[in-house]
N, C-alpha and C positions, 0 to 999 in steps of 0.2 A: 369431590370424589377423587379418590388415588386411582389412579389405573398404571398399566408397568408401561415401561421403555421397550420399545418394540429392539433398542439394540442393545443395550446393558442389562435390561429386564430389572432396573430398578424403580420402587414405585415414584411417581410425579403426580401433580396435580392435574386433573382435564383442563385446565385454563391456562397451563405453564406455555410460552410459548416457545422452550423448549427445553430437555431435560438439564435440571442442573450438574448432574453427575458427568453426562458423555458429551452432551451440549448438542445431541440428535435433535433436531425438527421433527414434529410428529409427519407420518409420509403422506396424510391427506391435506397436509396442510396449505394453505395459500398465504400464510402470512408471514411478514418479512419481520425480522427485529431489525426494529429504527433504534437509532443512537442522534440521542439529543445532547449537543452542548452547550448548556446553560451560563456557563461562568471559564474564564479563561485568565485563570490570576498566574502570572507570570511578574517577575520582577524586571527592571530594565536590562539589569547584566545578565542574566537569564538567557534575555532575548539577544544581546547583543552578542555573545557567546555562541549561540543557536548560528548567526545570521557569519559571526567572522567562519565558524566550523562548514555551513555552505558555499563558504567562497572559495574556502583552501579546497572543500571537495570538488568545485568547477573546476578548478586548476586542468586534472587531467584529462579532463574531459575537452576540454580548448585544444590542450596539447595534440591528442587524439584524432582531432575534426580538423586541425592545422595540416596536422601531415600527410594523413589524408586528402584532401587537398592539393596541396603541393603536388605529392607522388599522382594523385589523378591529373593534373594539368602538366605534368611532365612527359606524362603518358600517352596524352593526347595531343597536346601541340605541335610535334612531326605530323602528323595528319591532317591539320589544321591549317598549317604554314606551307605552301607548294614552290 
């Protein structure tokens, strides 16, 4: 049975668990869309690729937590030191 989208007003099915057009949840709803991953084909350069692109992005983030650091124990070590 088609019934409309309470927010596009476009019609959907009663079973759809959510509209394909707007992607609205019907608002009595209690069900969640699960996302299943079944297969995960990646090739090895793929991944290796993936994995060099996460490191050069830790970079800054080292940098970042380094200096901070520093500048916090710079900060505080006259108070610490009598």
């Amino acid at each position: 049975m088609l019934i409309e989208c309470y927010e596009c007003k476009a019609k959907i099915s009663d079973t759809a668990a959510a509209c394909p057009h707007c992607g609205a949840l019907p608002p009595d709803s209690d069900k969640s869309l699960s996302v299943v991953v079944t297969d995960l084909d990646m090739n090895f350069m793929t991944i290796f690729w993936f994995m060099i692109k996460a490191a050069v992005a830790a970079v800054p983030a080292v940098i970042i937590l380094y200096t901070a650091t520093v500048v916090f124990q710079g900060v505080v070590s006259p108070f610490l030191n009598h």
